[in-house]
N, C-alpha and C positions, 0 to 999 in steps of 0.2 A: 326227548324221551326221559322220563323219570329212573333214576337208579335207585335202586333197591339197595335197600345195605342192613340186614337183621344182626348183623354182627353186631352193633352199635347197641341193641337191647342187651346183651349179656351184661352189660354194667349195669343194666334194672333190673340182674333174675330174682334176687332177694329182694326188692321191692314188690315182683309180680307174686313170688312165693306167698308173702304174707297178707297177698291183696286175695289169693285162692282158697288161703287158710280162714280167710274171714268170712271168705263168702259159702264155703265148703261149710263151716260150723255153722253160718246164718244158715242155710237152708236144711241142716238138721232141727235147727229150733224152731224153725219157723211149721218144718213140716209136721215134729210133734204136736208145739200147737194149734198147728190147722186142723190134727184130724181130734185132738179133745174139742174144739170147738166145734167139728162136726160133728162129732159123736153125739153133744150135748143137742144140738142143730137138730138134728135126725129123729132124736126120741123124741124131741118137743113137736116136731110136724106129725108125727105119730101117735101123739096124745091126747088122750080123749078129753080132756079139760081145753075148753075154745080160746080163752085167754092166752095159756100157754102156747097151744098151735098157734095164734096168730103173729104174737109174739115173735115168735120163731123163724115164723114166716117173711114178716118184715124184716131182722134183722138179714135175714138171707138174699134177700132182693135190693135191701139198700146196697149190699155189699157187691151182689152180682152185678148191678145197675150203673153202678159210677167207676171211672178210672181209675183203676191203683193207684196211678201217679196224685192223683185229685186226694186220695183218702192217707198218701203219705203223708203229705204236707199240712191236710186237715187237721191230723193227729200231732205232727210236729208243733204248729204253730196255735193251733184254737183248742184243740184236749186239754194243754194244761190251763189256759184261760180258763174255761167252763169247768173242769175239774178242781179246779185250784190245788194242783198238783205238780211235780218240776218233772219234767221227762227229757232225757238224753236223747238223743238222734237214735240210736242205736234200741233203745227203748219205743220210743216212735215207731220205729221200722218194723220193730218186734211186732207190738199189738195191729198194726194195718199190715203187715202182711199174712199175720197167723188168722187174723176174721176175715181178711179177705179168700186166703184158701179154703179157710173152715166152711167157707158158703158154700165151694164147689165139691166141698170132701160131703157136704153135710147131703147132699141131694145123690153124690152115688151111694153114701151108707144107704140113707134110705133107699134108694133105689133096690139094692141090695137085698137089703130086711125084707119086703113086700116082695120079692122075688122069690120066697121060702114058700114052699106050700103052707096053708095054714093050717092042715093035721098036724104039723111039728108042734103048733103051739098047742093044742089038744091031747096031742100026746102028753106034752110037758104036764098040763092042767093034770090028766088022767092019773099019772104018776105024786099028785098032790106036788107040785112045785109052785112056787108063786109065778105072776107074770117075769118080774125080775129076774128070778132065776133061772126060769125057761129061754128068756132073751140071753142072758150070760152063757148059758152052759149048751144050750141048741140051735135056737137063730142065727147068732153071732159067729160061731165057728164055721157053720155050712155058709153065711153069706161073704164070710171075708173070702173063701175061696175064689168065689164068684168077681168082687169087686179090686183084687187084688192090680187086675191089669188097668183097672181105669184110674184106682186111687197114686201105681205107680207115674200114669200119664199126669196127673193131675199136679206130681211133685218134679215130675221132670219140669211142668210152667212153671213153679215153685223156682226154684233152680234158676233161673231165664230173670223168673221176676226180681233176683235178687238185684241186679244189674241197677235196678230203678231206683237205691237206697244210695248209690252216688252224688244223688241229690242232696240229699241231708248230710253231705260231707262225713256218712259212714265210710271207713276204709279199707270198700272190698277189690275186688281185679278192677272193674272199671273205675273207681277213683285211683287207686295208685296209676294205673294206666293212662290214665290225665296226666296226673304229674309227671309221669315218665315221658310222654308227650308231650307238653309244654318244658318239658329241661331241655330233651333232646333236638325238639322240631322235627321230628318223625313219625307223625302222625300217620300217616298210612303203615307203616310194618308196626306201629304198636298194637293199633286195633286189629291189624289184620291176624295180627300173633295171639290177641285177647280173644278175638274170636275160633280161633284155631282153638281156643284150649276149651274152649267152652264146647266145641266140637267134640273134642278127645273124650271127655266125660261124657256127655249126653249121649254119643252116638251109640257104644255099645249098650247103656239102659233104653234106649227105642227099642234093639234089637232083641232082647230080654222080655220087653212089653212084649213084640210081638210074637215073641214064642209062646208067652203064656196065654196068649191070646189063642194061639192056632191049638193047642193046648185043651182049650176050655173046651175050644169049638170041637175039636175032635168024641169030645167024652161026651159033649149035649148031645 
């Protein structure tokens, strides 16, 4: 029988701290710029210039279409090739996981917007407002309500996905949690404790989703 000993992590809590803290900040940045990216995403599928829809289009579907894991490494290793540009892992990580979100943020905005009656934009017209400004000051506010619980689900993946940037020797929970794993040779309570923590946070944001969910539904 295997024995169990989690005592043995207390001499990595400051190693796990800073592996949380990293990853805690990654999936702020990542999820700002997931949702500029969708945002940008959204109006471009929305736009009556065909170039730019299609445009749009594709960037959303290459991104939807291939592994995260596939489009980390892409950007680590061939971006700055093709770009002729230097990029940090941690930079790497940034850009493929903020376009990779930005695909899925990009299709609920949308979703969202097109979910607005279209008197709202008529009215806006009616009141002499540009298309722009009617999108900023009337679309926008009524459909964030709307899109609020899908775009939190979408960051809670966000969240999850960070895990996958241990790859690129970023140093978030799961890579310190290697190392503290390979020192200790306690690999089942490191991960099982890494996992537990990832628990502790996501669990109560489901439970949030789902209120605003039952929420929504109750007012529809």
């Amino acid at each position: 029988m295997y024995e169990w000993d989690f005592g043995l992590l207390w001499g990595y809590r400051w190693l796990f701290l800073d592996g949380l803290w990293v990853t805690v900040s990654f999936t702020v940045a990542i999820v700002a710029g997931g949702l500029g990216v969708g945002l940008v995403g959204a109006l471009g599928l929305l736009c009556r210039f065909a170039p730019l829809r299609l445009a749009s289009l594709a960037f959303i579907e290459v991104f939807r279409c291939t592994p995260i894991l596939v489009q980390l490494i892409w950007c680590y290793y061939a971006l700055p090739i093709l770009a002729g540009i230097e990029l940090s892992a941690t930079s790497a990580a940034l850009i493929a996981l903020s376009c990779y979100g930005g695909a899925f943020y990009a299709e609920i905005i949308r979703g969202g917007i097109v979910s607005i009656d279209p008197g709202q934009s008529e009215a806006g017209a009616a009141l002499g407002m540009t298309p722009a400004l009617t999108m900023r000051r009337i679309i926008l506010p009524q459909a964030l309500r709307r899109m609020i619980p899908a775009l939190m689900n979408q960051s809670i993946l966000q969240f999850k996905n960070t895990s996958l940037v241990s790859v690129l020797a970023v140093p978030d929970l799961v890579y310190q949690g290697q190392m503290a794993a390979h020192d200790s040779f306690r690999p089942l309570e490191t991960y099982t404790a890494i996992a537990v923590a990832y628990f502790v946070i996501l669990f109560p944001l489901t439970l949030f989703v789902r209120h605003r969910e039952r929420r929504l539904g109750s007012r529809s």
